[in-house]
Backbone as JSON Lines, residues from 0, in Angstrom:
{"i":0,"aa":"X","n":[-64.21,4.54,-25.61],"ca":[-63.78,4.46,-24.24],"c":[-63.35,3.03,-23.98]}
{"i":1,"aa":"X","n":[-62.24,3.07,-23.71],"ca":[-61.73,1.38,-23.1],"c":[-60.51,1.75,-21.76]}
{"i":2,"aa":"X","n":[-60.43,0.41,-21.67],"ca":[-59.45,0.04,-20.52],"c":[-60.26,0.69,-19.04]}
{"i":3,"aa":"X","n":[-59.08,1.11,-18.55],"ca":[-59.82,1.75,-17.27],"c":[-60.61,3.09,-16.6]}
{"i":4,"aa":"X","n":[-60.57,3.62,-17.87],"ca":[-61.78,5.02,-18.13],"c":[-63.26,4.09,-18.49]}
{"i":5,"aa":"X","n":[-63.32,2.99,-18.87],"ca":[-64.57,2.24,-18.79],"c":[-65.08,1.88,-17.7]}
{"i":6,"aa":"X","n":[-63.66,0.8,-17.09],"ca":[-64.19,0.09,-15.95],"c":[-64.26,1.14,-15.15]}
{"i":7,"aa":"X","n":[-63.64,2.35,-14.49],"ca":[-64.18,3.57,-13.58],"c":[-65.5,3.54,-14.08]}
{"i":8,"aa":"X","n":[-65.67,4.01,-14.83],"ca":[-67.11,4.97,-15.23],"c":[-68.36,4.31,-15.14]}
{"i":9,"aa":"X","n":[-68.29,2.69,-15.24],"ca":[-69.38,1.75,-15.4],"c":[-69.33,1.87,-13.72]}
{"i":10,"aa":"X","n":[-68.27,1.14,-13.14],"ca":[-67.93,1.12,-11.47],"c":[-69.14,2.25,-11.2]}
{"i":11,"aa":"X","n":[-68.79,3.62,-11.22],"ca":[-68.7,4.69,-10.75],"c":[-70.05,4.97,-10.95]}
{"i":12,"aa":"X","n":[-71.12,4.56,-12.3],"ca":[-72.18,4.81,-12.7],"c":[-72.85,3.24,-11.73]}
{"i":13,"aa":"X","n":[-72.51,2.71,-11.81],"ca":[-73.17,1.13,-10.54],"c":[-73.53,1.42,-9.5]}
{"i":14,"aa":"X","n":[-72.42,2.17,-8.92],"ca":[-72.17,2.61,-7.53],"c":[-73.08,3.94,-7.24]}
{"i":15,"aa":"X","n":[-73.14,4.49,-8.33],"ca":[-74.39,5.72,-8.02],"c":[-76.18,4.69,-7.93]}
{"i":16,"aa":"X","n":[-75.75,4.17,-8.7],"ca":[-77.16,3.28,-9.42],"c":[-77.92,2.53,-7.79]}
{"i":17,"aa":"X","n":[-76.84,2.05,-7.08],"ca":[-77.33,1.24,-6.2],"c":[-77.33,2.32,-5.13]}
{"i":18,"aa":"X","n":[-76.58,3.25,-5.02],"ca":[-77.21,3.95,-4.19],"c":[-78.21,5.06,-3.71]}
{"i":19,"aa":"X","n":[-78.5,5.14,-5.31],"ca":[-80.54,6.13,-5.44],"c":[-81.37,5.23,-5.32]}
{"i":20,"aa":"X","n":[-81.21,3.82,-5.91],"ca":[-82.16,2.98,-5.46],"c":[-82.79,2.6,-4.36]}
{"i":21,"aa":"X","n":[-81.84,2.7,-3.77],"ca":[-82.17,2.13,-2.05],"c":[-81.57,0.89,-1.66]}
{"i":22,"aa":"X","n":[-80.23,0.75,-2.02],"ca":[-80.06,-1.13,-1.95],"c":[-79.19,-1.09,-0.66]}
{"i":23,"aa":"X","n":[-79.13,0.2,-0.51],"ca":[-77.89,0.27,0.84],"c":[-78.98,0.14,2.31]}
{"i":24,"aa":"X","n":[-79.02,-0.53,3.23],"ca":[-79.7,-0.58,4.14],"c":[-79.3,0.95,5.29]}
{"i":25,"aa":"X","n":[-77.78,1.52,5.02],"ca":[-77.76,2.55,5.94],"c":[-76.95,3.92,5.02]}
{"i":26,"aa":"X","n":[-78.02,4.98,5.73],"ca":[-77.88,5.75,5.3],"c":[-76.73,6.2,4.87]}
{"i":27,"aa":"X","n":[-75.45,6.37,5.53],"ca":[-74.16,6.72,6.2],"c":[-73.39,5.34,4.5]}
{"i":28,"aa":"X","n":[-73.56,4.23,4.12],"ca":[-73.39,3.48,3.56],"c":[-74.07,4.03,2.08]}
{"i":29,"aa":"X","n":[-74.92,4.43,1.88],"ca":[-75.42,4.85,0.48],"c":[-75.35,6.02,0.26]}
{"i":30,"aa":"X","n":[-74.85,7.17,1.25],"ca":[-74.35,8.41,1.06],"c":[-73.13,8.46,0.73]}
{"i":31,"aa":"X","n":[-72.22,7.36,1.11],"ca":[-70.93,7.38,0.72],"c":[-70.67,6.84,-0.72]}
{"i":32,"aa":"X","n":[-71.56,5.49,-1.03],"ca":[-71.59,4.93,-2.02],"c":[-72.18,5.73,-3.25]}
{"i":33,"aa":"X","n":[-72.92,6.5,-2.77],"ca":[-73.45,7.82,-3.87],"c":[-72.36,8.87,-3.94]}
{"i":34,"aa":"X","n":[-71.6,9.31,-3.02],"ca":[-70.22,10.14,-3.81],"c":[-69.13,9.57,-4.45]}
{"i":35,"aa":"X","n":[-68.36,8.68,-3.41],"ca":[-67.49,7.82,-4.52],"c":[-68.49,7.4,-6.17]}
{"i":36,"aa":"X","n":[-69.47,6.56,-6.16],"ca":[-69.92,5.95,-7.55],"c":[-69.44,7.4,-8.34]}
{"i":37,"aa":"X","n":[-70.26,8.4,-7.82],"ca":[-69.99,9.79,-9.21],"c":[-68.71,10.47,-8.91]}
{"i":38,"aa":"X","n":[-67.83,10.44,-8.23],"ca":[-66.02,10.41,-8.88],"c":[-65.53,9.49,-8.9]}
{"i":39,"aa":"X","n":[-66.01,8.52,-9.1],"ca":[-65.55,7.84,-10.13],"c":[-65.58,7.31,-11.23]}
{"i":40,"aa":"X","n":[-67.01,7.86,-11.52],"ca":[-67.74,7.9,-13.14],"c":[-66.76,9.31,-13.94]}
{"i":41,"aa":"X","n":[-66.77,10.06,-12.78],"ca":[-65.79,11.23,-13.24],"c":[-64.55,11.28,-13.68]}
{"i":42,"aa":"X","n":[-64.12,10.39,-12.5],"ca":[-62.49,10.17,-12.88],"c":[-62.6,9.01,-14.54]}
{"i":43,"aa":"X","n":[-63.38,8.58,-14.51],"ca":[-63.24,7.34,-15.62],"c":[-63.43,8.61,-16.68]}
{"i":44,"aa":"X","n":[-64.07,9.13,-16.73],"ca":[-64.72,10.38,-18.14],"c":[-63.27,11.36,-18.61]}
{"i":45,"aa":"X","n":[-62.63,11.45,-16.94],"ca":[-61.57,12.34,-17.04],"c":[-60.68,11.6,-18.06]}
{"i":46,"aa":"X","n":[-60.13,10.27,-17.57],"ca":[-59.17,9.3,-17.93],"c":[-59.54,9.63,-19.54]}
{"i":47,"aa":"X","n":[-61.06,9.38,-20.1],"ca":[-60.7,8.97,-21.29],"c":[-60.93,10.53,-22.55]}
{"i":48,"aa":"X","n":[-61.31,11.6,-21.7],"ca":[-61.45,13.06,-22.08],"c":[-61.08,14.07,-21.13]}
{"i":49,"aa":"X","n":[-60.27,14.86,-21.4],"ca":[-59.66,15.94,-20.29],"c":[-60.82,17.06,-19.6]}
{"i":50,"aa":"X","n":[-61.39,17.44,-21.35],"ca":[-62.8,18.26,-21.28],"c":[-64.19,17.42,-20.81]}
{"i":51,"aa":"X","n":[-63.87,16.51,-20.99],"ca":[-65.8,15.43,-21.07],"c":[-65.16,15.22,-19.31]}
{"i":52,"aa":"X","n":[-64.28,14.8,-19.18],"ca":[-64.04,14.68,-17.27],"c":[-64.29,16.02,-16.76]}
{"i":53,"aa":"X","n":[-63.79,16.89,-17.28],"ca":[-64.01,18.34,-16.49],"c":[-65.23,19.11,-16.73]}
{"i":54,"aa":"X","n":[-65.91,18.6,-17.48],"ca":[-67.44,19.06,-17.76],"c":[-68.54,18.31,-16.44]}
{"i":55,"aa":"X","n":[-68.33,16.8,-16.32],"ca":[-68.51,15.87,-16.24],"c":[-68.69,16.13,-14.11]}
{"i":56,"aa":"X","n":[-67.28,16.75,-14.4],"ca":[-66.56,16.62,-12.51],"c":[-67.52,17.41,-12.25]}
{"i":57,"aa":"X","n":[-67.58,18.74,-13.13],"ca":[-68.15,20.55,-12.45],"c":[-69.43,20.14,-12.54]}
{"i":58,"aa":"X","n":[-70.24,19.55,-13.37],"ca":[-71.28,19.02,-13.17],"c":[-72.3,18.42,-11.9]}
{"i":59,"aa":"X","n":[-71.38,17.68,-11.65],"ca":[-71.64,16.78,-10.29],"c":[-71.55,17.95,-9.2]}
{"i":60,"aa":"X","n":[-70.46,18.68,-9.21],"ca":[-70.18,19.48,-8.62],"c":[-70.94,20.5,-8.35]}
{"i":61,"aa":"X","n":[-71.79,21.0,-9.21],"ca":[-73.13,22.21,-9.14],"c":[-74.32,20.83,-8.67]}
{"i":62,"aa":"X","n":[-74.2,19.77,-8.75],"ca":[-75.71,18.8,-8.16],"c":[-75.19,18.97,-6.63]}
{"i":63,"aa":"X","n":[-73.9,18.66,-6.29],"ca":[-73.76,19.26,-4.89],"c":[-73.93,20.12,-4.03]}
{"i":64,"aa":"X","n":[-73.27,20.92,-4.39],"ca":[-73.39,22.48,-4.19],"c":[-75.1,23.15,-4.19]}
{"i":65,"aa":"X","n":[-75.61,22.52,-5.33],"ca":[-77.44,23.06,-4.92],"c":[-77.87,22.18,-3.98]}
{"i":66,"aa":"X","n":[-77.48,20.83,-3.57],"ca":[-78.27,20.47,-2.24],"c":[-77.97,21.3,-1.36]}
{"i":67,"aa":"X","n":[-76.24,21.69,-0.8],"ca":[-75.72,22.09,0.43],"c":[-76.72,23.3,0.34]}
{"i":68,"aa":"X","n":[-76.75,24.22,-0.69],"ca":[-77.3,25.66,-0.56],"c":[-78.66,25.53,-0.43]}
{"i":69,"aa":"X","n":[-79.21,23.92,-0.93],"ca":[-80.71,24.25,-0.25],"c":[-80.52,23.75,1.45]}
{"i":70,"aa":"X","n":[-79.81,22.58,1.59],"ca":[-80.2,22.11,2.93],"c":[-79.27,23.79,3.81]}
{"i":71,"aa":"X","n":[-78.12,24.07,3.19],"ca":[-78.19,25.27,4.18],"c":[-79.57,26.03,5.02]}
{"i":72,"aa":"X","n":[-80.3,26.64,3.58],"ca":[-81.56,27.63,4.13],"c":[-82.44,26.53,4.68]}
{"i":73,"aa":"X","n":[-82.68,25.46,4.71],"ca":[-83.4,24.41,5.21],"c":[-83.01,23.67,6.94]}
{"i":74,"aa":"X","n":[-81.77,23.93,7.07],"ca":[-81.01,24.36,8.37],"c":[-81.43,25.24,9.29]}
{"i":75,"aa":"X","n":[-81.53,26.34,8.45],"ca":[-81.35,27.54,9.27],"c":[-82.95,27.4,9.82]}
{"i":76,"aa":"X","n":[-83.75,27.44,9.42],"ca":[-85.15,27.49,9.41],"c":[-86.32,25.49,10.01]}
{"i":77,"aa":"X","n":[-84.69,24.95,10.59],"ca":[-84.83,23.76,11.49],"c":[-85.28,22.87,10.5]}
{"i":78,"aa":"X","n":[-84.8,22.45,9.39],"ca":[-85.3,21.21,8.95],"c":[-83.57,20.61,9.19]}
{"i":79,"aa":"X","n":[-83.85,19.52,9.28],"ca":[-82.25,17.75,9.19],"c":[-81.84,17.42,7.57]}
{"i":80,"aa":"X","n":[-80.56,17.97,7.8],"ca":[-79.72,16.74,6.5],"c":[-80.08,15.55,6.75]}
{"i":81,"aa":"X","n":[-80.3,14.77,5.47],"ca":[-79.95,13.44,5.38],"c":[-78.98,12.84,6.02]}
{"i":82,"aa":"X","n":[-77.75,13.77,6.02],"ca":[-76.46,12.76,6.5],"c":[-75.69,13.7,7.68]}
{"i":83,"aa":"X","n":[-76.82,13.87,8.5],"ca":[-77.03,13.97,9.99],"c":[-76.77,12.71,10.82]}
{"i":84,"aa":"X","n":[-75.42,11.83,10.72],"ca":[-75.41,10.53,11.25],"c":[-75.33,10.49,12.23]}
{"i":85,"aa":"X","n":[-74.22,11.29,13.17],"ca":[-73.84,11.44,14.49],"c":[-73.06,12.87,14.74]}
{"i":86,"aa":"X","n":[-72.54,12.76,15.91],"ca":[-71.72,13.61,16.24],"c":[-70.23,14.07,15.41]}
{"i":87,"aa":"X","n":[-69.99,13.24,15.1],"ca":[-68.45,13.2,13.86],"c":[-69.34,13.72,12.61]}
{"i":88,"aa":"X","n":[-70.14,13.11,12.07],"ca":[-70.86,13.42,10.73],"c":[-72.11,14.23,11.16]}
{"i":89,"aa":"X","n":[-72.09,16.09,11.07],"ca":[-73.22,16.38,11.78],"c":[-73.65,17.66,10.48]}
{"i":90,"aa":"X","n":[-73.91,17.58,9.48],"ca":[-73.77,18.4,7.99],"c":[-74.74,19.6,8.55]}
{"i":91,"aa":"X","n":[-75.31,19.38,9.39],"ca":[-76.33,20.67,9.59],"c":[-75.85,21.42,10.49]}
{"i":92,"aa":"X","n":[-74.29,20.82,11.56],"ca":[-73.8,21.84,12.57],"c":[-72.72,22.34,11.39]}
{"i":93,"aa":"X","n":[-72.06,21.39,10.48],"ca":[-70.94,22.76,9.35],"c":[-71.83,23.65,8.73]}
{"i":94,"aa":"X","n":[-73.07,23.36,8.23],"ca":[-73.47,23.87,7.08],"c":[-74.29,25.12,7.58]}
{"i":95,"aa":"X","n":[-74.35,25.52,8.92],"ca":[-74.99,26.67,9.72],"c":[-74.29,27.26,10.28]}
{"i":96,"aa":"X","n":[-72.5,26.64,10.44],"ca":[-71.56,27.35,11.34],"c":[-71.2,28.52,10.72]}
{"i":97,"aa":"X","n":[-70.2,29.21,11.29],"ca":[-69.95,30.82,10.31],"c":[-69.3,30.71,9.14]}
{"i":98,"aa":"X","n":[-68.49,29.73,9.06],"ca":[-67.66,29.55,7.74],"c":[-68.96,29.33,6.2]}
{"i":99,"aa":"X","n":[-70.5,28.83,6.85],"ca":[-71.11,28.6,6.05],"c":[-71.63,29.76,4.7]}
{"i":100,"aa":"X","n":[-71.48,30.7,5.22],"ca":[-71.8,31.56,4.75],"c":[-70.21,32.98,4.41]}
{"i":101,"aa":"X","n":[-70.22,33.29,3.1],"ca":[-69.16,34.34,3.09],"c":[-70.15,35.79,2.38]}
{"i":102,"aa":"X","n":[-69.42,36.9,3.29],"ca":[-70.16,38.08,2.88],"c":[-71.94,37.62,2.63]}
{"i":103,"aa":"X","n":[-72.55,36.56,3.36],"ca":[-73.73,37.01,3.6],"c":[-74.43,35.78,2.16]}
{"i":104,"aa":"X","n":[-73.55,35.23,1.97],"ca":[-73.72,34.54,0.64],"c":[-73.34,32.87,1.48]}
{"i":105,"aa":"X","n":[-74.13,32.14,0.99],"ca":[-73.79,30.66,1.44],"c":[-72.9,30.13,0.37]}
{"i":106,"aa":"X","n":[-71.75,29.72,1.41],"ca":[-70.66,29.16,0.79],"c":[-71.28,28.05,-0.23]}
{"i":107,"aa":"X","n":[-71.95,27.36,-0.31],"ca":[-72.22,26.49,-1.28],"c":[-73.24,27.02,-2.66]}
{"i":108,"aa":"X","n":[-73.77,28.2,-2.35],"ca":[-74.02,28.99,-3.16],"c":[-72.44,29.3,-4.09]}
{"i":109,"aa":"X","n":[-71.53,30.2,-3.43],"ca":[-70.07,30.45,-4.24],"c":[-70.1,29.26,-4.96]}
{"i":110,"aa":"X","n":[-69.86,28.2,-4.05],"ca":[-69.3,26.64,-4.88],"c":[-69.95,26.32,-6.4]}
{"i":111,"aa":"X","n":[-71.52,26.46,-6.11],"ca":[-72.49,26.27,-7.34],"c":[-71.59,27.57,-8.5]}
{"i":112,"aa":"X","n":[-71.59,28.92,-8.25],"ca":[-70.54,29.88,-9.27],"c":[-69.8,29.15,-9.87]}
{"i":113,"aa":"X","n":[-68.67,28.31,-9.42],"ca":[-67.31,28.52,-9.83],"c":[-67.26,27.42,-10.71]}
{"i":114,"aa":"X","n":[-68.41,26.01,-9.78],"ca":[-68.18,24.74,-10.94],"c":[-69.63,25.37,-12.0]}
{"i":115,"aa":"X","n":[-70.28,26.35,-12.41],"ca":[-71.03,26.64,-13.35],"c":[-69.8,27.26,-14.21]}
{"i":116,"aa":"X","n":[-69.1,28.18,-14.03],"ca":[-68.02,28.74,-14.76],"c":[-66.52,27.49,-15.73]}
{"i":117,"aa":"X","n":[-66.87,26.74,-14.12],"ca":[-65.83,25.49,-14.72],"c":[-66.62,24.54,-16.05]}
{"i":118,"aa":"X","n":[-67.69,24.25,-15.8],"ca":[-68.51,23.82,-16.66],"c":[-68.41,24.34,-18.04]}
{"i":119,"aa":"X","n":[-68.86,26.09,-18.28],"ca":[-68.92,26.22,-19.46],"c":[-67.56,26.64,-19.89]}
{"i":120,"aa":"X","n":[-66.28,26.7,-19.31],"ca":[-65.21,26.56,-19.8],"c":[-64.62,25.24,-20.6]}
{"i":121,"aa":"X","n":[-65.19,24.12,-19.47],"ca":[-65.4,22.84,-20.21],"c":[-65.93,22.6,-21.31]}
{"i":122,"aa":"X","n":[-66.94,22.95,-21.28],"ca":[-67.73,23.07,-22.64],"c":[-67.37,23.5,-23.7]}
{"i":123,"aa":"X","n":[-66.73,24.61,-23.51],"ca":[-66.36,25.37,-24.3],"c":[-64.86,25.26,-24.73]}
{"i":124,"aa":"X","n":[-64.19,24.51,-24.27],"ca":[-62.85,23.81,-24.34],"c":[-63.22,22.69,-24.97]}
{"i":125,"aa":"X","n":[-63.91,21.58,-24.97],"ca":[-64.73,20.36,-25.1],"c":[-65.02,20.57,-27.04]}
{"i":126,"aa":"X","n":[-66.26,21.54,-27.26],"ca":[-66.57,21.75,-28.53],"c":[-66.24,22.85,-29.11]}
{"i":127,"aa":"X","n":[-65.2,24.13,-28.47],"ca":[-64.86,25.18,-29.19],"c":[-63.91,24.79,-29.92]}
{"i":128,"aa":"X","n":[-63.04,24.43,-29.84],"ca":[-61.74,23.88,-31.14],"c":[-60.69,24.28,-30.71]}
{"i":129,"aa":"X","n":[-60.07,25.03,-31.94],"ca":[-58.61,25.5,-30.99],"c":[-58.95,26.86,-30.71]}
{"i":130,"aa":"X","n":[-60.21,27.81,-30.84],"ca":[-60.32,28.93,-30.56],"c":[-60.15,29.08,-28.81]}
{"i":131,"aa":"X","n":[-60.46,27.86,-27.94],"ca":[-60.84,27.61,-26.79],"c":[-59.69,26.36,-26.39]}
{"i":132,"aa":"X","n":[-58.41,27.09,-26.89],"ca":[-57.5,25.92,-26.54],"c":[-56.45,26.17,-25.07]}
{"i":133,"aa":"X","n":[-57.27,27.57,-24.32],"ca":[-56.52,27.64,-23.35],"c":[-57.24,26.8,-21.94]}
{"i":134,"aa":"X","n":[-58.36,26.71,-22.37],"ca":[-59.51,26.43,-21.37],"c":[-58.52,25.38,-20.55]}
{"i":135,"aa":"X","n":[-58.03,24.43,-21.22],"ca":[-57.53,23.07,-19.98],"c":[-56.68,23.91,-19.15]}
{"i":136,"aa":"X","n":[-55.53,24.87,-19.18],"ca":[-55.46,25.88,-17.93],"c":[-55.52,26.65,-17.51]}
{"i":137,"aa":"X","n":[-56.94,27.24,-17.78],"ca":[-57.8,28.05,-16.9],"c":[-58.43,26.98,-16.29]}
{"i":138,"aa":"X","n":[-58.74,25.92,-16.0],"ca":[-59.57,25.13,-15.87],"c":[-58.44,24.87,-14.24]}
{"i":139,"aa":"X","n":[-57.31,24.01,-14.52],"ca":[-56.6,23.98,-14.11],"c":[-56.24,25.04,-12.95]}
{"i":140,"aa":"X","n":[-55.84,26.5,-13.34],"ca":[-55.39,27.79,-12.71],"c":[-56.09,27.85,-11.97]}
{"i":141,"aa":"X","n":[-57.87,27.73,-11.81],"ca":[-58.73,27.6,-11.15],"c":[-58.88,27.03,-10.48]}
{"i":142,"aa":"X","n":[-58.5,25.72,-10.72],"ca":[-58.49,23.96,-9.58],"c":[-57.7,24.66,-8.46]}
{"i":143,"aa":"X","n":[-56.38,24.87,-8.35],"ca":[-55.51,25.34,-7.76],"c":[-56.34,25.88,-6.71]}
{"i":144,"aa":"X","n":[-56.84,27.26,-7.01],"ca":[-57.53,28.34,-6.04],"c":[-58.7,27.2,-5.33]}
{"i":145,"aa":"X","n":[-59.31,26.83,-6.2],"ca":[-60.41,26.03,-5.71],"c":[-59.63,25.14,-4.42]}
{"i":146,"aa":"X","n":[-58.86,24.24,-4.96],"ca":[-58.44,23.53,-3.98],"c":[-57.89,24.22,-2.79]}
{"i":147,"aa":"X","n":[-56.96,25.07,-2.8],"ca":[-56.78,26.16,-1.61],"c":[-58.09,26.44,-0.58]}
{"i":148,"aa":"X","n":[-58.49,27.03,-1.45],"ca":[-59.97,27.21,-0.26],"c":[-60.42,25.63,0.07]}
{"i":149,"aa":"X","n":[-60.88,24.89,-0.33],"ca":[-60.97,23.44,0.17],"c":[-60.49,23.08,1.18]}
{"i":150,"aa":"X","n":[-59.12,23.58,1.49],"ca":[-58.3,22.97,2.49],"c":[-58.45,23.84,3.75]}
{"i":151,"aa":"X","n":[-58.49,25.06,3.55],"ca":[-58.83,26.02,4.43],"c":[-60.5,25.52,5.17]}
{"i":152,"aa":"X","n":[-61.02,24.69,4.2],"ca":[-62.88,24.49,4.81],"c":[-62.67,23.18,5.82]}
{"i":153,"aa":"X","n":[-61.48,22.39,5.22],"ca":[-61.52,21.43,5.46],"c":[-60.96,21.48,7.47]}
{"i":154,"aa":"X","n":[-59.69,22.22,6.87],"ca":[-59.05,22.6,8.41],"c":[-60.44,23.48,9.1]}
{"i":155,"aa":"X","n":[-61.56,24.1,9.13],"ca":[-62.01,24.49,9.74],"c":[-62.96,23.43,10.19]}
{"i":156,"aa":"X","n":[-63.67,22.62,8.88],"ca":[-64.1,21.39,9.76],"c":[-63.67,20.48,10.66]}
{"i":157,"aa":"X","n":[-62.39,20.64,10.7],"ca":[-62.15,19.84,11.41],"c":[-61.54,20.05,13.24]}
{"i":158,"aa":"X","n":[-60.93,21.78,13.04],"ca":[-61.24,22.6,14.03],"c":[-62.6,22.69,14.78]}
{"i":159,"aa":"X","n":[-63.32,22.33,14.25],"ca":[-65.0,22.32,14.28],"c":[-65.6,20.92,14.97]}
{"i":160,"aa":"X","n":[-64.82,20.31,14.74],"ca":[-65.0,18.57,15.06],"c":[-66.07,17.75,14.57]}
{"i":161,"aa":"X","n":[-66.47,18.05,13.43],"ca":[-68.06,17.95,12.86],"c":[-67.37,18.06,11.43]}
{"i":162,"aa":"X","n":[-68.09,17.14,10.34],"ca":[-67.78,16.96,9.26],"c":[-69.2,16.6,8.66]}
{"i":163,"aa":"X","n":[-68.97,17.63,7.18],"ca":[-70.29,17.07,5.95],"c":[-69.91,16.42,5.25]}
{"i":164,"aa":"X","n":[-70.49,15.16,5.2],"ca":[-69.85,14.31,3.6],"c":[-70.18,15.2,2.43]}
{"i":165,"aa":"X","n":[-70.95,15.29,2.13],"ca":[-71.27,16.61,0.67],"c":[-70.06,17.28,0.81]}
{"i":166,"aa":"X","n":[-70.04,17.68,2.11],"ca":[-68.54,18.67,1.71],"c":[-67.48,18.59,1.58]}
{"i":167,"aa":"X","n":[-67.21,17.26,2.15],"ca":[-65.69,16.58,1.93],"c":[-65.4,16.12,0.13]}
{"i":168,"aa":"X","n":[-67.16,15.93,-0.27],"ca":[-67.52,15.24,-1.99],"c":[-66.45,16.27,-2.42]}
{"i":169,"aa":"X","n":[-66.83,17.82,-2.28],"ca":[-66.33,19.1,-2.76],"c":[-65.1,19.25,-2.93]}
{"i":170,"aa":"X","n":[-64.61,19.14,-1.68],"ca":[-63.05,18.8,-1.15],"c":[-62.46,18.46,-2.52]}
C-alpha cells in the first residue's frame, strides 16, 4: 500500500482512533470524526484494492446498520441516541418515523442484509479467483439500487426536517 491509499487509510484509521477514545470534547465533533475517520480508511483500502475496499466499506456498513437497528428498538421503547444533538440532528425522531421501518422490518435491519451480502460477494471476489470474477459488478449493480434508495431516505429526511448522522454515514 503506498501513496494515497496509505495516507487515507492511516488518516481514516487516526480519525476513528481519536474518536473512540474520547479526545473530542463534543459529542456532535467525535460522531462526525468517527464516520469520516472509517470512509476514509475505506476509501484508502478501496484506492489500493477494489475487493479489500468493498469488503472493508460493507463492513463498516453492517457496524452501522446494527447500531441504527439496535438504537431503533431502543427508541421505540424510550431510550436516546447518542447523536440526539438538537433539533436538525434528532436520530431518534428519523429512526422511529414511518420510513423507519419497511413491511414491519426496520430499515436498518434491510441495510445490515444487503452490506452482509455485499461483504461476502467481496470476499468472495477478493479470494475466489477468476471463478468469482463477476463479483466487482454485482457489487457495483447493487451500489446503484443501494444508492437509489439512499436518496429516496435522504429526501425523506429531509422532508422530515430531522437528520441521523449514522444515516447520512449510509447514504
Amino acid at each position: 500500500m503506498r501513496g494515497p491509499s496509505l495516507i487515507l487509510t492511516l488518516l481514516g484509521g487516526l480519525g476513528l482512533g481519536v474518536a473512540f477514545a474520547g479526545l473530542i470534547p463534543s459529542t456532535l465533533g467525535a460522531i462526525v470524526l468517527g464516520i469520516v475517520g472509517g470512509w476514509l480508511m475505506c476509501t484508502g483500502l478501496l484506492l489500493h484494492n477494489r475487493m479489500v475496499g468493498a469488503f472493508s466499506t460493507s463492513v463498516f456498513g453492517m457496524g452501522v446498520s446494527l447500531y441504527l437497528a439496535r438504537q431503533h428498538l431502543n427508541a421505540l421503547h424510550g431510550g436516546e441516541s447518542i447523536c440526539n444533538i438538537d433539533a436538525t440532528f434528532d436520530c431518534d425522531l428519523v429512526n422511529t418515523s414511518e420510513w423507519s421501518e419497511l413491511f414491519g422490518v426496520p430499515t436498518a435491519l434491510l441495510a445490515f442484509g444487503f452490506y452482509a451480502g455485499v461483504t461476502a460477494i467481496a470476499y468472495l471476489g477478493w479470494n475466489g479467483g477468476e471463478k468469482y470474477k463477476a463479483a466487482p459488478r454485482l457489487i457495483w449493480i447493487a451500489g446503484w439500487f443501494a444508492t437509489l434508495f439512499s436518496a429516496a431516505m435522504a429526501v425523506y429526511s429531509f422532508r422530515l426536517g430531522a437528520w441521523c448522522l449514522f444515516c447520512i454515514s449510509l447514504y
